[in-house]
LUMBATOR-626610 format. One record per residue (C-alpha): residue in one letter; chain; x, y, z. Coordinates in steps of 0.001 Angstrom, whole numbers, plus 500000, padded with zeros to 6 digits. Example, Ala and Ser with C-alpha at 12.3 -4.5 7.8 and 13.67 -1.06 7.14 Angstrom:
<rs>
R_A_A_512300_495500_507800
R_S_A_513670_498940_507140
</rs>
This chain:
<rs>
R_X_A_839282_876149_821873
R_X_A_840590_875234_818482
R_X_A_841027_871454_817790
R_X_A_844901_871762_817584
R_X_A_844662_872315_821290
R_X_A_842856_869449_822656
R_X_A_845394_867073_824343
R_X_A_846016_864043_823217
R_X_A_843559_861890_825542
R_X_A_841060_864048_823703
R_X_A_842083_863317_819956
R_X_A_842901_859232_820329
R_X_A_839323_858363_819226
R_X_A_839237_860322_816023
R_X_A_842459_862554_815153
R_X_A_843584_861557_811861
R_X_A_840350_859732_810738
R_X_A_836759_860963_808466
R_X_A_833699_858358_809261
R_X_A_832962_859870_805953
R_X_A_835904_858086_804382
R_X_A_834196_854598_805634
R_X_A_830372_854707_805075
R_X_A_829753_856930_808269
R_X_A_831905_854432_810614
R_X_A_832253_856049_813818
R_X_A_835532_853716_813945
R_X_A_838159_853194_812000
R_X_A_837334_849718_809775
R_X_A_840049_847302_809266
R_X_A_841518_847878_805806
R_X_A_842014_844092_805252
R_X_A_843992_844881_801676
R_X_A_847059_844265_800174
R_X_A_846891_846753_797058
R_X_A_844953_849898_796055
R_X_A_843507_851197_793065
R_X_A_844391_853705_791531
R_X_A_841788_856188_789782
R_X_A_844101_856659_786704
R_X_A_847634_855857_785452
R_X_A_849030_859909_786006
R_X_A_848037_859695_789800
R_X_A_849973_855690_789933
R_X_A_852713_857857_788797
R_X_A_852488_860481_791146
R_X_A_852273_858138_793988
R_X_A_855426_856478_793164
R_X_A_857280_858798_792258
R_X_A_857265_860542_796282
R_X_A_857209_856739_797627
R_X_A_860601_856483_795659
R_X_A_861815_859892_796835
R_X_A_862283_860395_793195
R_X_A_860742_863879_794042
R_X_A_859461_866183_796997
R_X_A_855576_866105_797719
R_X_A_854288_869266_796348
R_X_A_853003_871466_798829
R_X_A_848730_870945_799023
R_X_A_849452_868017_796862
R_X_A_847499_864807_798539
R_X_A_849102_861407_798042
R_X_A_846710_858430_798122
R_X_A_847604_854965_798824
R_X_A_849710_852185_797047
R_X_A_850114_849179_798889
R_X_A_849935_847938_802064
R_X_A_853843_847587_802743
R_X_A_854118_851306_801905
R_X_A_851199_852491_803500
R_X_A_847708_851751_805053
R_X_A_845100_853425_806379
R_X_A_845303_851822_809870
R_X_A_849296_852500_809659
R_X_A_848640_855915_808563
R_X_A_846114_856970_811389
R_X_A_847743_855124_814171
R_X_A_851034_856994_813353
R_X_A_849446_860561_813203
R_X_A_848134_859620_816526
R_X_A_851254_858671_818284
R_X_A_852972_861502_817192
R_X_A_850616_863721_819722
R_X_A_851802_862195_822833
R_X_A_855791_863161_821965
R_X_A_855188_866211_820032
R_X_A_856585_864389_816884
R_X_A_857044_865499_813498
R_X_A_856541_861901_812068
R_X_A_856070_858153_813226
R_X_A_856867_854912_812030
R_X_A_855121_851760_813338
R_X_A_856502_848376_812893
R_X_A_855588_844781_813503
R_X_A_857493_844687_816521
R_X_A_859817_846779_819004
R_X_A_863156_845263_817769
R_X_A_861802_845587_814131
R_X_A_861843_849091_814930
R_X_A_865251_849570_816814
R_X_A_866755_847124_814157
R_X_A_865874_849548_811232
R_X_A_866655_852032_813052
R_X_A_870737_851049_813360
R_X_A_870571_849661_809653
R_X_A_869517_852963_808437
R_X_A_871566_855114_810416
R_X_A_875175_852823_810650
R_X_A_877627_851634_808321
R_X_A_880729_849221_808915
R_X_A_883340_851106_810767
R_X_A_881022_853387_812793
R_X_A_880654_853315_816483
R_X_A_877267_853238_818944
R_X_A_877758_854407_822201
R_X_A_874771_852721_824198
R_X_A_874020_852925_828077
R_X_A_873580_849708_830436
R_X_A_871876_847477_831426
R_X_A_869599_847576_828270
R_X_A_867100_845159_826907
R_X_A_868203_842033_826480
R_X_A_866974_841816_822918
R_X_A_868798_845403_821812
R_X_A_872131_844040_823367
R_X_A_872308_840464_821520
R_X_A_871600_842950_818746
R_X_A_874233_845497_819348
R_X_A_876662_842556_820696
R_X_A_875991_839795_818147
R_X_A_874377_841165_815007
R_X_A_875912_844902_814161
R_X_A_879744_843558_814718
R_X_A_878480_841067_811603
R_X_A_878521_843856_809816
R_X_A_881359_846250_810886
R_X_A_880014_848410_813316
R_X_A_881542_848914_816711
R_X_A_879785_849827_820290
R_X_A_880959_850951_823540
R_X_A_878914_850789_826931
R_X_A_878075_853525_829414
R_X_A_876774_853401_833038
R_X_A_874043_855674_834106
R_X_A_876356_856258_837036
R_X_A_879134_858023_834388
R_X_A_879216_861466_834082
R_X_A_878870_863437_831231
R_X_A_882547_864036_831035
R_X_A_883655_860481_832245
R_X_A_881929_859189_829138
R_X_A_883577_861820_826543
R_X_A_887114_860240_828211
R_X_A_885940_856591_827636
R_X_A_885174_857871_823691
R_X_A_888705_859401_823424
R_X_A_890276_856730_825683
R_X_A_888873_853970_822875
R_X_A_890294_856908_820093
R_X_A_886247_856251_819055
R_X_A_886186_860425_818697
R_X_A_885907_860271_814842
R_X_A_883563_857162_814203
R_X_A_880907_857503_816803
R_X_A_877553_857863_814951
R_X_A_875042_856966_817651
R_X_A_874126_857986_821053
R_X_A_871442_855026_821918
R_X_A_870116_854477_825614
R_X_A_867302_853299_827302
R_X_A_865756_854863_830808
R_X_A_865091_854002_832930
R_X_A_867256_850829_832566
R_X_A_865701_847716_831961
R_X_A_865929_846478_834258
R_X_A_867251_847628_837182
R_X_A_865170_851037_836721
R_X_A_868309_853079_836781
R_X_A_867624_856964_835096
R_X_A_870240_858066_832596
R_X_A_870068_862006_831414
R_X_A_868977_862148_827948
R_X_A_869827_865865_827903
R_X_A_873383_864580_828604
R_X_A_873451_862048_825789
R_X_A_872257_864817_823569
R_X_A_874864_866913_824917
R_X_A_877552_864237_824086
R_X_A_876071_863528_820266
R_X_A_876592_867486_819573
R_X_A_879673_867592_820910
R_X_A_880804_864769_818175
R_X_A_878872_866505_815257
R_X_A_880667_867772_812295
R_X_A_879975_869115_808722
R_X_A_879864_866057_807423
R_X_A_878591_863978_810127
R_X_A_875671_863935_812624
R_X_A_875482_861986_815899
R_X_A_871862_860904_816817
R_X_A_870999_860502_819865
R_X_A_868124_857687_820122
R_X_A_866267_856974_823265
R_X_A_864093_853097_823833
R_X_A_860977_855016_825938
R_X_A_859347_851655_825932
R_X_A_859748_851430_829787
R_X_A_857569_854901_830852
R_X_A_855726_854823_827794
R_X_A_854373_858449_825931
R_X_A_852711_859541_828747
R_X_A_855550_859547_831477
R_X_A_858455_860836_829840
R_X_A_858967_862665_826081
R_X_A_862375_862108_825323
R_X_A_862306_864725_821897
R_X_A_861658_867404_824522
R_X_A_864822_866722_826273
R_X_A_867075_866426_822671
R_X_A_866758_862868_821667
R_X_A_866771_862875_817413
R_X_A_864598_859567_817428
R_X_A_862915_857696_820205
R_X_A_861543_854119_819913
R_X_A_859103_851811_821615
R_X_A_858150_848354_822059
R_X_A_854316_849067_821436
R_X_A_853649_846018_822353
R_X_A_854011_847073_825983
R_X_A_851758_850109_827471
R_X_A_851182_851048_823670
R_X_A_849444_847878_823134
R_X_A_848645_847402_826540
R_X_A_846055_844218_826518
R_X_A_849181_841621_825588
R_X_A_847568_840519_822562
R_X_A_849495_842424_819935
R_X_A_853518_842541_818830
R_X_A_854416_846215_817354
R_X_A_856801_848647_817619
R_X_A_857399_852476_816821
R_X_A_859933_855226_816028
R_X_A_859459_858913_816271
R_X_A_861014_861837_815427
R_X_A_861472_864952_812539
R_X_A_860121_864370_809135
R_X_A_863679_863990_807288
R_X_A_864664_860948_809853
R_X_A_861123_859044_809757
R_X_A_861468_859269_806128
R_X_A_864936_857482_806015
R_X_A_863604_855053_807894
R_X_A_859970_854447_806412
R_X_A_862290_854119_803300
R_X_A_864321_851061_804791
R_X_A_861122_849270_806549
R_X_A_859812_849386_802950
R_X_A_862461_847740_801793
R_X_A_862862_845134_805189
R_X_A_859507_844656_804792
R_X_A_858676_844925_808545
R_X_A_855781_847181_808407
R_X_A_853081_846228_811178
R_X_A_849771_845146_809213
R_X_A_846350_846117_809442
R_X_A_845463_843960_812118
R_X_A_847746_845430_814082
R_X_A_847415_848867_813412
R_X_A_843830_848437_814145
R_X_A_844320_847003_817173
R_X_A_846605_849728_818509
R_X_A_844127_852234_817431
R_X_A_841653_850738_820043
R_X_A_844677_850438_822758
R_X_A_845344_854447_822219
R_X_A_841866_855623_823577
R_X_A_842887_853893_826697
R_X_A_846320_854678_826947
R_X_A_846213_857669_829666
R_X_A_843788_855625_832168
R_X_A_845678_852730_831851
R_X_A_848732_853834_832708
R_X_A_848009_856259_835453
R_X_A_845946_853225_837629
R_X_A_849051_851218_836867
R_X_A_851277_853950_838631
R_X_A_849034_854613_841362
R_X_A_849214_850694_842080
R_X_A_852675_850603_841632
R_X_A_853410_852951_843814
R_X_A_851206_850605_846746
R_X_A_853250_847845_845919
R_X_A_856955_849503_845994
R_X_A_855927_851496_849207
R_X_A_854479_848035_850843
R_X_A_858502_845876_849683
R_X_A_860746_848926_851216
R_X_A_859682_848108_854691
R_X_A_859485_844274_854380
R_X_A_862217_841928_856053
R_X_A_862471_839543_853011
R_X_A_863398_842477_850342
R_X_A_867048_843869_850535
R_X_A_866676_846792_847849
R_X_A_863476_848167_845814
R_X_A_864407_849851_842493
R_X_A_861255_852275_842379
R_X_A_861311_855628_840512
R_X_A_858920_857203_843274
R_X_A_861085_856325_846220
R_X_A_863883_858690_844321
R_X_A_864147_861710_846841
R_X_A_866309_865405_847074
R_X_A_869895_864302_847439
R_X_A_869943_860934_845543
R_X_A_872299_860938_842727
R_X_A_869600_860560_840480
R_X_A_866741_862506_841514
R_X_A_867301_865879_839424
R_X_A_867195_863568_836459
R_X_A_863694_862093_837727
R_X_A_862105_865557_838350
R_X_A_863667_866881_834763
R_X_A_862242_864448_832623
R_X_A_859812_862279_834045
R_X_A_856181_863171_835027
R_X_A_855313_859668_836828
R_X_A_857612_857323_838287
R_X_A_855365_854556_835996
R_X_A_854804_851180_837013
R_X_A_857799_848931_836913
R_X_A_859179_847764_840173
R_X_A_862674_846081_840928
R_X_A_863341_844105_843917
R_X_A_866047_842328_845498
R_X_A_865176_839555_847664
R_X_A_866816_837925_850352
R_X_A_869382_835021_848935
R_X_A_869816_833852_845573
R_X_A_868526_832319_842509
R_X_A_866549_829289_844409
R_X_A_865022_832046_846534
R_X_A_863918_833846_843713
R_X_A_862836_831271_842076
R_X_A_860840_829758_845144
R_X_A_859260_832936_845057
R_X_A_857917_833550_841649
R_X_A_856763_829831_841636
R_X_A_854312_830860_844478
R_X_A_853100_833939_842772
R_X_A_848708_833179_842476
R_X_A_847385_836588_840800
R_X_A_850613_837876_839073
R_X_A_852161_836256_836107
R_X_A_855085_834726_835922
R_X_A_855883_836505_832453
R_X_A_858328_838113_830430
R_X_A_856413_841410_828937
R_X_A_855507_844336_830884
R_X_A_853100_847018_830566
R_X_A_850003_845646_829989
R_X_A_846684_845505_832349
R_X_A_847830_842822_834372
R_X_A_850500_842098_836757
R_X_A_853829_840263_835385
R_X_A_857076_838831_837711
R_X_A_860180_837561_836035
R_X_A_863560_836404_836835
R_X_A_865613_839030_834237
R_X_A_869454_837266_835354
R_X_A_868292_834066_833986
R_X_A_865009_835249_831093
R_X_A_865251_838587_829098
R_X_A_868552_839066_830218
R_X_A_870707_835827_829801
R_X_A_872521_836265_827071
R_X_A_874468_839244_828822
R_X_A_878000_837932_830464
R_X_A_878221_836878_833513
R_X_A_880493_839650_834342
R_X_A_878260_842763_833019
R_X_A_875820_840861_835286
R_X_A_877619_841704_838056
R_X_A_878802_844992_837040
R_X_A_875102_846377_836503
R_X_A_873145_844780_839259
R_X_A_871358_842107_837403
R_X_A_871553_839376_840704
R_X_A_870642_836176_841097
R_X_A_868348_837190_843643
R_X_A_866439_839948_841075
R_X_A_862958_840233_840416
R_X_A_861096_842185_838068
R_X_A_857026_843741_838636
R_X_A_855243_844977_835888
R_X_A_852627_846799_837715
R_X_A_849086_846303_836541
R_X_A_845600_847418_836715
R_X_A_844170_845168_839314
R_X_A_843206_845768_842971
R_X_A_846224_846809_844700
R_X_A_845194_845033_848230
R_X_A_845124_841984_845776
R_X_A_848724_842087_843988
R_X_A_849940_843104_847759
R_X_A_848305_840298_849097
R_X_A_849877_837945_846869
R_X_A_853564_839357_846809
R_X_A_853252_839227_850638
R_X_A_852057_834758_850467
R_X_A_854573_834379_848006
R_X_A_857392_835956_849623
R_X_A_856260_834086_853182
</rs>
């Protein structure tokens, strides 16, 4: 078998990486650096000149390295790594997830332009979208995951938004009421506003199934981010983010992080590197225990509705969309409970073994209230409209016993 064709779980502890590069280290070092020498003035030159886009790389030509907010070696093999799991032309990491979907609008929207974006969506991306973009000129419309393809081309020519729209942007499943929106669809509606002189991208936050569970390029998505700070990261001790995607678009936007200033450092790129050879295990123990849990609150008297991927079955509006483009139903879990905000409340107080925490996708179990944490700066009335209750919990499943997390859901709902 040649090397190209090992799978990814295979190539995360040395793909992209020469011990022979580092004294015979069988692991990447930490390039603790913030500039690099050059062997002589011509190759400084060189180097710029593609950094700059002042000229194509020639082909066989190898670049070397300038500085560490254009490029390091951690950066550099952590982002050839990623790219394996989505089948990616190119990555960009970033010191956080909404570093990384914030360069991501700057780069690709202008005053007067138009993002359509699904809901619910993470908190963070609509204060964003909401807040920070109409600063600047740039318009958004919602969509439900509900909406059909052709109910959302009606809402664009209802607004008159047929000539402006520049960006497709959603994130599924929802965060999060774990609603599935088809990115096939979206891709669908991008083309169908694509002209000569203008290209609708259709970007896609993965950051809730992660690149094992779902590979939103497949499907027709120009870009797709993450929060790598969730499964990516995994351990909750590091803040990055990531966009992937062809080698024209990661370019763009490597050129604007440059410029930002929001590359991810060594540190961190070292730290994700270590994460990576993990990755698969991790997040297939979390879905089997996931699954435990969500199968154990259907049944139970005190929960009204479970918002579970696997539960999904033939007939439900959204289960063609599940089997198209998902592989797992992952490991994040929402659950109605009976009454309100004091019961839900009452009930994450009493939580022993899970964490009453905000993140999600790391090794150990996390429970928070989204109505009233990640999600209260949305109004009161999209609230309502997308099922973000009083009474709404939110599980990040994670690797521990499953007997044990049951256990303790079960006390603290009693």
């Amino acid at each position: 078998m040649d090397i190209k064709n090992f799978r990814p779980e295979s190539l995360m502890m040395s793909y992209g990486y020469n011990p022979e590069w580092s004294e015979g280290a069988i692991k990447c070092p930490i390039f603790q650096t913030s500039t690099f020498v050059f062997k002589k003035a011509e190759e400084g030159k060189a180097f710029f000149e593609v950094a700059y886009g002042l000229r194509e790389q020639e082909k066989n030509e190898e670049l070397g390295l300038i500085y560490s907010r254009l490029n390091n070696p951690d950066l550099e093999i952590l982002e050839d790594r990623l790219t394996l799991w989505d089948g990616a032309e190119a990555c960009a990491v970033f010191e956080s997830g909404m570093s990384a979907i914030s360069t991501v609008f700057l780069e690709n929207l202008k005053p007067g332009d138009v993002v359509l974006y699904s809901a619910p969506i993470y908190g963070g991306t609509n204060h964003f979208i909401q807040h920070i973009l109409t600063k600047y000129g740039i318009e958004s419309l919602s969509f439900e995951a509900t909406q059909s393809e052709e109910e959302i081309l009606q809402k664009i020519s209802d607004h008159d938004y047929q000539d402006r729209l520049k960006m497709v942007y959603l994130e599924t499943p929802a965060n999060p009421t774990n609603d599935l929106i088809d990115i096939e669809m979206c891709a669908n509606i991008a083309k169908h506003f694509n002209t000569e002189d203008k290209e609708v991208l259709t970007v896609v936050d993965n950051t809730y199934l992660g690149p094992i569970w779902q590979h939103p390029l497949k499907h027709g998505a120009d870009l797709v981010v993450y929060s790598a700070t969730k499964y990516i990261g995994g351990h909750s001790d590091v803040i990055a983010g990531a966009v992937l995607g062809n080698k024209a678009q990661i370019a763009k936007i490597k050129g604007m992080r440059t410029f930002l200033g929001n590359m991810a450092g060594p540190w961190t790129g070292w730290l994700l590197l270590r994460s990576l050879e993990t990755l698969k295990i991790r997040m297939e123990e979390q879905a089997r225990n996931a699954q435990k849990v969500a199968d154990y609150l259907l049944n139970h008297p005190k929960v009204q509705r479970v918002g579970y991927l696997g539960h999904l079955k033939e007939g439900d509006a959204q289960y063609e969309t599940f089997m198209k483009q998902c592989s797992s139903p992952g490991a994040m879990v929402s659950v109605e409970i009976e009454g309100g905000e004091a019961e839900a409340f009452k009930f994450l107080n009493s939580l022993k073994l899970i964490k009453l925490a905000v993140s999600l996708g790391s090794t150990e179990s996390l429970a928070q209230h989204p109505a009233t944490m990640t999600h209260a700066d949305v109004s009161p009335e999209d609230k309502e409209k997308f099922g973000i209750k009083e009474n709404l919990i939110r599980l990040s499943i994670g690797v521990e016993n499953p007997e044990d997390l049951i256990w303790d859901i079960e006390q603290a709902l009693k």
